[in-house]
N, C-alpha and C positions, 0 to 999 in steps of 0.2 A: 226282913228276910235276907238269906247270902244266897248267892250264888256261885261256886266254885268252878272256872272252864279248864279243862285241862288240855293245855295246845302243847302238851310233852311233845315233841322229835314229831311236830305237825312241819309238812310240807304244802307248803301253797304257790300252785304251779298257772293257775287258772283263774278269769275274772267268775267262774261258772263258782271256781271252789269259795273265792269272797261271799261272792253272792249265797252259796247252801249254808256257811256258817254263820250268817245275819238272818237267816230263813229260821233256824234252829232253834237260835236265840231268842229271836223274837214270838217263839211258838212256844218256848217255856217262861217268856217275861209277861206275854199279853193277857192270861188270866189273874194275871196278880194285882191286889188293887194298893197297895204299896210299892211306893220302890227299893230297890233291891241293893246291897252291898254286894259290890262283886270283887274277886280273885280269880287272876287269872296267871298260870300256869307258862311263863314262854319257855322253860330249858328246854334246849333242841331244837326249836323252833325255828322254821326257815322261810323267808316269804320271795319273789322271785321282785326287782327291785322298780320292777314296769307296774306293780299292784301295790307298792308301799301307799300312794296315796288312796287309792282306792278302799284298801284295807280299814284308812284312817277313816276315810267320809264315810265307812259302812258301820264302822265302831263309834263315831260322832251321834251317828243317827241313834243306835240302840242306847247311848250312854244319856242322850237330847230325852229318850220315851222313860227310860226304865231302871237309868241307875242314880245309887244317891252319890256313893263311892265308889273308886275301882281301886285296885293293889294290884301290880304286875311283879312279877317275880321273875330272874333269872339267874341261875349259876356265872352265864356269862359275863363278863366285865363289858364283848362289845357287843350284847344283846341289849343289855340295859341301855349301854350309850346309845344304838339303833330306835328301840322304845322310846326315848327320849328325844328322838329327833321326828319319829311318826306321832308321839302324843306331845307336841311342846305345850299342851294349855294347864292350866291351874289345877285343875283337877285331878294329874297323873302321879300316882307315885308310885314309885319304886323300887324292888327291892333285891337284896342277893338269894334271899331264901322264903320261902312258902309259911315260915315260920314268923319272918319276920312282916312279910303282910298281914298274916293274919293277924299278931299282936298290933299292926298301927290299926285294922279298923278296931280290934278291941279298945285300944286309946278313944277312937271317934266314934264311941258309941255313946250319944245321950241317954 
């Protein structure tokens, strides 16, 4: 399965807001008995920088239950570089556009 989040011009102000969007997630991942491909959406995207790690260990935990791949996309040159420094592990990738994530998991699809 995929799963597409879309965190267009999301502002995240709040450990309450971390926590409802790992709430969501995990309420549209837990009936599935595969794991999921996901894309995810940051153009606009804004997190306040007291909740970067936080944001991380709540995104670790759903990617730990429920994902096989993820694809982050951003218009931004220093969104992606931020992505990059909140997902440093092996599993993160990249991209400038929506398009081109979705082409890498088409690549990584057995």
């Amino acid at each position: 399965g995929r799963l597409f989040l879309n965190f267009e011009k999301m502002r995240v102000r709040s450990q309450e807001e971390v926590d409802q969007v790992g709430r969501v997630v995990a309420e549209v991942c837990s009936p599935l008995t595969d794991r999921v491909d996901v894309i995810v959406n940051y153009d606009g995207f804004r997190i306040d920088e007291t909740l970067e790690a936080d944001w991380a260990r709540m995104v670790a935990e759903l990617t730990d239950k429920y994902y096989r791949t993820v694809s982050r996309y951003s218009g931004s040159a220093f969104m992606r570089m931020k992505l990059r420094e909140v997902f440093p592990h092996a599993r993160t990738h990249i991209f400038e556009s929506g398009d081109q994530a979705k082409a890498f998991l088409e690549t990584s699809d057995d």
